[in-house]
N, C-alpha and C positions, 0 to 999 in steps of 0.2 A: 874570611869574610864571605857570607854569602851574597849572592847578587839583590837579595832585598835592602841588604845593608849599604851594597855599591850605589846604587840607585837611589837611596835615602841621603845620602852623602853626596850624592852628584845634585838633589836636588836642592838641597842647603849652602850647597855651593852656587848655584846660580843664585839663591836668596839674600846670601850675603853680597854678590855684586849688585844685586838692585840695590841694598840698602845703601851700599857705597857709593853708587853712582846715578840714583833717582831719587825724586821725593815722592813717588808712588806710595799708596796706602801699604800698611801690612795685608788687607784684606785682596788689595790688587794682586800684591808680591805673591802672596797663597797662590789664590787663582794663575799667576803665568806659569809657576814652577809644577804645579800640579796637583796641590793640595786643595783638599775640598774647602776648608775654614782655616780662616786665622787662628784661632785657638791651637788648631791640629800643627800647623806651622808654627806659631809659638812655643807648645813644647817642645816637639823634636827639636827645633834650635837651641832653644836653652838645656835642652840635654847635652848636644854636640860641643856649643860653646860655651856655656856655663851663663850665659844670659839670656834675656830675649830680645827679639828685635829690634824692639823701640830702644832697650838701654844698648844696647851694641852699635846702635845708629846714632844715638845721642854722646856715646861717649867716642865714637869715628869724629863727631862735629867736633867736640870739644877739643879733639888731638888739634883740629887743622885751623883751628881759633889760636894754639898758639906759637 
């Protein structure tokens, strides 16, 4: 793994905890991890995890609804 990759992955890591543990915007979450745009953060995430944020946020609520 190169360090671009380590660093890609450390930031989608901090992204998935806002999503876990804030209602901040996707457009916020971009901006604190260090991505220029939501879009840019949308794909890498849904590359890494197979969805995007909002469905990966939505379907976290839906686990702790039941």
């Amino acid at each position: 793994m190169t360090a671009r990759w380590a660093l890609r992955n450390i930031k989608l890591q901090h992204a998935r905890n806002y999503l876990l543990n804030t209602d901040y915007k996707i457009s916020q979450i971009a901006e604190l991890v260090g991505y220029q745009s939501a879009d840019y953060l949308s794909r890498a995430f849904k590359e890494l995890y197979g969805m995007s944020p909002s469905e990966y946020r939505k379907q976290i609520q839906k686990e702790e609804q039941k």
